[in-house]
KEMAR-882491 format. One record per residue: residue number from 1; z, y, x of N, C-alpha, C in turn. Coordinates in steps of 0.1 Angstrom, whole numbers, plus 5000, padded with zeros to 4 digits. Atoms other than C-alpha are relative to their C-alpha. Layout:
// KEMAR-882491
  fiba   nc3   nc2   nc1  cac3  cac2  cac1   cc3   cc2   cc1
   NUM     Z     Y     X     Z     Y     X     Z     Y     X
...
// end
This chain:
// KEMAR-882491
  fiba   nc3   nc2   nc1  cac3  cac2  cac1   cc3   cc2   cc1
     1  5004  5010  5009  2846  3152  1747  4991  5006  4989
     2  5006  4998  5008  2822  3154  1725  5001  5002  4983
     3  4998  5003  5016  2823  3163  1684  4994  4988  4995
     4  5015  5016  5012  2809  3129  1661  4993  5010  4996
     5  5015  4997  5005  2779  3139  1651  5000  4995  4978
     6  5000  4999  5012  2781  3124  1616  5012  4998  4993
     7  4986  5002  5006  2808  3120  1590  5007  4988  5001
     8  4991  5012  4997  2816  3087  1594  5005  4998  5012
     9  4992  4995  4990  2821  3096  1628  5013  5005  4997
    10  4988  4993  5004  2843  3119  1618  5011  4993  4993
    11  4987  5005  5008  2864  3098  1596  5004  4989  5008
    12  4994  5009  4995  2864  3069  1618  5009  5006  5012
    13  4991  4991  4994  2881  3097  1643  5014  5005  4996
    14  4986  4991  5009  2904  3110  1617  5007  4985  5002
    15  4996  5006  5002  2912  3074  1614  5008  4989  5011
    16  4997  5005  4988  2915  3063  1651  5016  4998  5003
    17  4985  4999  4998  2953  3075  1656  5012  4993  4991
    18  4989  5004  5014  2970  3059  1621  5003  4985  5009
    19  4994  5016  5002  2986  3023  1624  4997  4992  4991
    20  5004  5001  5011  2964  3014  1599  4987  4994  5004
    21  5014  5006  4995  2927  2993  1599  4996  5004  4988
    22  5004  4993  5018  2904  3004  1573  4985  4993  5006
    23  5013  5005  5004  2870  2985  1562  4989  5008  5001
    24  5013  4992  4997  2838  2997  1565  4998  5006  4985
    25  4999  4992  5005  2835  3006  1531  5004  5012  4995
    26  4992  4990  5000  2864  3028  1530  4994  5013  5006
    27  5007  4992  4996  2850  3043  1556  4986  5012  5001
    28  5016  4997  5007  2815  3049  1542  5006  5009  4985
    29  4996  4993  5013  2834  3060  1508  5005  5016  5008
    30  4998  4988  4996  2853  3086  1529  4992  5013  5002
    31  5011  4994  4994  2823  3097  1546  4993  5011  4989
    32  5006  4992  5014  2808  3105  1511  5005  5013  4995
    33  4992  4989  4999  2837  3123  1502  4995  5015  5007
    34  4999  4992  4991  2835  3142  1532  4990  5009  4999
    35  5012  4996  5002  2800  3151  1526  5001  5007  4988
    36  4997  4991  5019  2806  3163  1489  5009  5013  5001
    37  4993  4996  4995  2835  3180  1502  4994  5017  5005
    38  5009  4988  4988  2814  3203  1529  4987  5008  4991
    39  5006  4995  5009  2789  3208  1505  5002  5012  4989
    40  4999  4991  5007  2807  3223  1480  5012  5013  5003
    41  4995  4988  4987  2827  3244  1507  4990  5008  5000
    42  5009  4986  5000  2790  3260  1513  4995  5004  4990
    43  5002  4996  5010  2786  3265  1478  5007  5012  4998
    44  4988  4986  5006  2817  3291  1475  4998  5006  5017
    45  4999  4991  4993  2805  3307  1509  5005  4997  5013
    46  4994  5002  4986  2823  3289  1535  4987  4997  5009
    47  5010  5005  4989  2800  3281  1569  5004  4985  5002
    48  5006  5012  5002  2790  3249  1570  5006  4992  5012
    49  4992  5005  4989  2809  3244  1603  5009  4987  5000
    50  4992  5006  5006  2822  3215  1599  5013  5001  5013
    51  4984  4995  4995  2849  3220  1628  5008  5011  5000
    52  4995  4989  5002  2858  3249  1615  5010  4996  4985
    53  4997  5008  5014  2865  3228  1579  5007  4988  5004
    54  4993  5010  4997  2884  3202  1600  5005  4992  4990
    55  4988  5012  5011  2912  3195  1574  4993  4996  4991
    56  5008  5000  5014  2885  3188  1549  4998  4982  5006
    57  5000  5014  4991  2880  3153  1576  5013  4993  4995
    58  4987  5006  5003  2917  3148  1571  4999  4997  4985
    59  5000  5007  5015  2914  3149  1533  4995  4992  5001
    60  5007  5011  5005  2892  3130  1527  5003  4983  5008
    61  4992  5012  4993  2904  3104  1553  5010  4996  4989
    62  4986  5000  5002  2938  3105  1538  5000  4994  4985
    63  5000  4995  5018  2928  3112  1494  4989  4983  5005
    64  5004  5015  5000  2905  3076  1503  5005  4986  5006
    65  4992  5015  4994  2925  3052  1521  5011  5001  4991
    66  4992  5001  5005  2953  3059  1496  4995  4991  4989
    67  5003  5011  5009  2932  3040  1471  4999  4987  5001
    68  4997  5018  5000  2931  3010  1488  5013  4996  5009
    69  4987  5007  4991  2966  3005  1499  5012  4994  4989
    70  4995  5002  5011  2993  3002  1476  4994  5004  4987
    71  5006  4997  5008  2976  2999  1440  5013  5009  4986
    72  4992  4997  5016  2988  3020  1407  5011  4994  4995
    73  4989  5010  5012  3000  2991  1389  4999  4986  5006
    74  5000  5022  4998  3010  2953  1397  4989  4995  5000
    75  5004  5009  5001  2988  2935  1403  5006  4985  4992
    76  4993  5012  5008  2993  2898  1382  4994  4989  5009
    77  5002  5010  4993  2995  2866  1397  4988  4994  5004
    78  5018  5011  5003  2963  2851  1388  4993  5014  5007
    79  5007  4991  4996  2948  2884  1403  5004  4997  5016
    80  4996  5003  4982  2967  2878  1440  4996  4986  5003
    81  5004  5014  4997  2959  2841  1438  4979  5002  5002
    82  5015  5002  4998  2920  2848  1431  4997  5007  5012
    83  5001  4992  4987  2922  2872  1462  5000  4990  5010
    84  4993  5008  4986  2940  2849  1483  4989  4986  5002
    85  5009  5010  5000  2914  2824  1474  4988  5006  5003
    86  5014  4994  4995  2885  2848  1480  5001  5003  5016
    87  4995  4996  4986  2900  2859  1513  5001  4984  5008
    88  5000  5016  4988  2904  2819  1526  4985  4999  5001
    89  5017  5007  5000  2869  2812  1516  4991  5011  5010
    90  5004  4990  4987  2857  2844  1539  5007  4997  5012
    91  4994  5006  4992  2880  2834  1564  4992  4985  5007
    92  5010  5007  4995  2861  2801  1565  4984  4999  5003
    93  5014  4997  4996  2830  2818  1562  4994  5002  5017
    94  5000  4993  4992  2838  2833  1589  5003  4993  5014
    95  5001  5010  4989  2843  2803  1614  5013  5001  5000
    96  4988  4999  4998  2881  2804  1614  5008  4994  4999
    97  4997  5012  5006  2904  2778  1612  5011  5002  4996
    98  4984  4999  5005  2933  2784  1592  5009  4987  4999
    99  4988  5007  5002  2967  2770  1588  5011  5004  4995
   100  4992  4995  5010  2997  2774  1575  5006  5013  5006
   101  4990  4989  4995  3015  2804  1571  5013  5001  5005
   102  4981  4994  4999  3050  2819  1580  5001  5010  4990
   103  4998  4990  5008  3043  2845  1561  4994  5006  4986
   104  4998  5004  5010  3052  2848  1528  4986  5003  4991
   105  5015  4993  5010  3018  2853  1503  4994  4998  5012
   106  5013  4993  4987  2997  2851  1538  4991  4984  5000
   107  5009  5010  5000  2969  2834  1546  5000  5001  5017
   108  4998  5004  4987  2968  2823  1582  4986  4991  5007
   109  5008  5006  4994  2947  2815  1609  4998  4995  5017
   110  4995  5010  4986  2948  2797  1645  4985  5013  5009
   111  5009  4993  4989  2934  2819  1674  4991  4995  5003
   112  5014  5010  4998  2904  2814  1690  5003  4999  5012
   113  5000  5005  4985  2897  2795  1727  4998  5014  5004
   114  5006  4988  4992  2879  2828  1737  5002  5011  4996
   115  4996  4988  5007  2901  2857  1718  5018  4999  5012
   116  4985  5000  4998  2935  2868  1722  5009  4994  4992
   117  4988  5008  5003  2968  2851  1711  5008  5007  4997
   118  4985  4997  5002  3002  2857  1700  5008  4991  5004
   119  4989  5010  4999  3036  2845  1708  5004  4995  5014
   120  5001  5004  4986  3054  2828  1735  4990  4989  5008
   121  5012  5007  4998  3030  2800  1740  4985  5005  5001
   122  5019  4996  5000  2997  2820  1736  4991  4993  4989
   123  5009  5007  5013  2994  2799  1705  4998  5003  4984
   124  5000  4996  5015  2996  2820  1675  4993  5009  4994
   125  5010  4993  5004  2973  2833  1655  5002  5012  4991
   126  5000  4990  5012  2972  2859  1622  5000  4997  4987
   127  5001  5002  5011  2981  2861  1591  4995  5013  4990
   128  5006  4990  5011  2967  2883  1560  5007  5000  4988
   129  4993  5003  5013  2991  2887  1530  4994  5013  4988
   130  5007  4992  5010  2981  2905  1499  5009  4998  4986
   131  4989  5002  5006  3009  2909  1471  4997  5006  4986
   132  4999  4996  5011  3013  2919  1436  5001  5020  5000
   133  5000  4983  4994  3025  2957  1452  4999  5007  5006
   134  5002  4991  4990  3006  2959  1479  4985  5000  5005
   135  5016  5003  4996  2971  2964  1496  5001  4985  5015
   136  4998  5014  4992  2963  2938  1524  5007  5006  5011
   137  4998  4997  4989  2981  2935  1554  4998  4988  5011
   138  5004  5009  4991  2977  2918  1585  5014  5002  5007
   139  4988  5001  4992  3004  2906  1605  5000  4989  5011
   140  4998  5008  4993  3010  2881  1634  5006  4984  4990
   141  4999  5006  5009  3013  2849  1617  5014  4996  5010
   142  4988  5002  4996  3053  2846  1626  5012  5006  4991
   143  4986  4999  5008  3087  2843  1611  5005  5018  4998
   144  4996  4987  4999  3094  2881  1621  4986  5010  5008
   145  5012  4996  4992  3064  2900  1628  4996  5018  4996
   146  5001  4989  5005  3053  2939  1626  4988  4997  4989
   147  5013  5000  5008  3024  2948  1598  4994  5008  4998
   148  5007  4990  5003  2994  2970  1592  4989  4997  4992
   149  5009  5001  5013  2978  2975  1565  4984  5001  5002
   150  5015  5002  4999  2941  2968  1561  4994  5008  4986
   151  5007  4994  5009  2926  2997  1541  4986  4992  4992
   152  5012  5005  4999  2899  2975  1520  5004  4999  4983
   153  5000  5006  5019  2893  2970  1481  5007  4986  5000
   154  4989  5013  5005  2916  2947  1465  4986  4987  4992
   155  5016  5006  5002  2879  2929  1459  4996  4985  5001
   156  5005  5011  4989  2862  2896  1470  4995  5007  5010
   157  5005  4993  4988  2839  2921  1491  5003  5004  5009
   158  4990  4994  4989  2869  2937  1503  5009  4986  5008
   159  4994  5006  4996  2882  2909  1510  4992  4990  5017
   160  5011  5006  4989  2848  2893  1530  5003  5013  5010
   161  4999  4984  4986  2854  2929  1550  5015  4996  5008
   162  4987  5006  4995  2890  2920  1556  4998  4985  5011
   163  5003  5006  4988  2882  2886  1572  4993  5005  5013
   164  5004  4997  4990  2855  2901  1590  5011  5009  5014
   165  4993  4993  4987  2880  2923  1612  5009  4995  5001
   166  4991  5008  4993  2904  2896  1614  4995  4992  5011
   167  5012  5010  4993  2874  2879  1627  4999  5008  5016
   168  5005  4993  4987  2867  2904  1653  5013  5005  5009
   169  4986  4997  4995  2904  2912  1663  4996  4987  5007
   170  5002  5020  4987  2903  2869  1675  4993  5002  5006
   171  5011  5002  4991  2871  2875  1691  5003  5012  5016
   172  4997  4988  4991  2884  2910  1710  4987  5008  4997
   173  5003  4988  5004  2857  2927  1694  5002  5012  4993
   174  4991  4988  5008  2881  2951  1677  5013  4999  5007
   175  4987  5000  4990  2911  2964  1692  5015  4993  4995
   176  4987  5006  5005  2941  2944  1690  5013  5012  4992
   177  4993  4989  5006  2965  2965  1666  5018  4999  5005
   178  4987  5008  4997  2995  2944  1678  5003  5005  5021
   179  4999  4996  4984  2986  2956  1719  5003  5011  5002
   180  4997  4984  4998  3002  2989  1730  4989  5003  5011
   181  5012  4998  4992  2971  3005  1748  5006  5012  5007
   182  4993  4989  4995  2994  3036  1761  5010  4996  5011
   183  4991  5009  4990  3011  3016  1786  4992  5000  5014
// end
């Protein structure tokens, strides 16, 4: 196999294995990091190697997705409502047709003809919740469902990034996080 070639490579590598979905900006912020990072590694003398600097991938993977997952402090109501309302309106940017949730704080949306499904029927779609203590997560829109967090600013922006790879999960251009691929 081949090394990535650039850092975002690299971080979207570091980031391949987690149980976790992380936005493009994350990713791009990481990257930076990563770059600042290596930089000032060849500053104090280290080689510039960066597979030799590995865990420096891992930090910065790790010291930037921590920002957008669980925040510092509470969020307040009127701050998870403007989300939840910035996150529907991307949602329908985004051709999608929501409906109601199951799940609690979530925003919800109905599979597509030409994606994948949930459930016993093949008829259930996704939901996106976003809470006062927590970053987003995405879950199966169902009464009992697993969850994975969506590394993304607690934003509108982050939030249009968020639909987008809810968007592309329904479509199967992103990998289903809910499908065991090791089977």
């Amino acid at each position: 196999m081949t090394a990535p070639r650039t850092s975002e490579d690299r971080i979207r590598a570091a980031y391949e294995g987690h149980a976790a979905l992380y936005a493009p900006s994350v990713v791009t912020a990481a990257a930076q990091l990563l770059d600042d990072l290596l930089d000032a590694a060849s500053k104090h003398g280290h080689d510039s190697d960066v597979d030799g600097l590995s865990w420096l991938t891992v930090a910065a993977a790790e010291a930037t997705s921590r920002k957008y997952g669980r925040p510092r402090t509470e969020r307040t109501s009127t701050e998870v409502y403007t989300l939840h309302a910035a996150l529907s309106a991307a949602l329908d940017e985004q051709g999608l047709t929501r409906e109601g949730a199951w799940v609690r704080m979530g925003v919800a949306v109905k599979p597509r003809d030409d994606g994948p499904s949930w459930g016993l029927g093949g008829t259930t779609g996704l939901a996106v919740a976003l809470y006062t203590d927590s970053g987003w997560e995405l879950m199966v829109n169902a009464p009992q469902t697993r969850a994975f967090t969506i590394h993304a600013p607690a934003t509108e922006a982050g939030a249009a990034e968020v639909a987008r790879i809810v968007r592309d999960i329904l479509t199967g251009d992103r990998r289903d996080p809910f499908r065991r691929t090791d089977r």
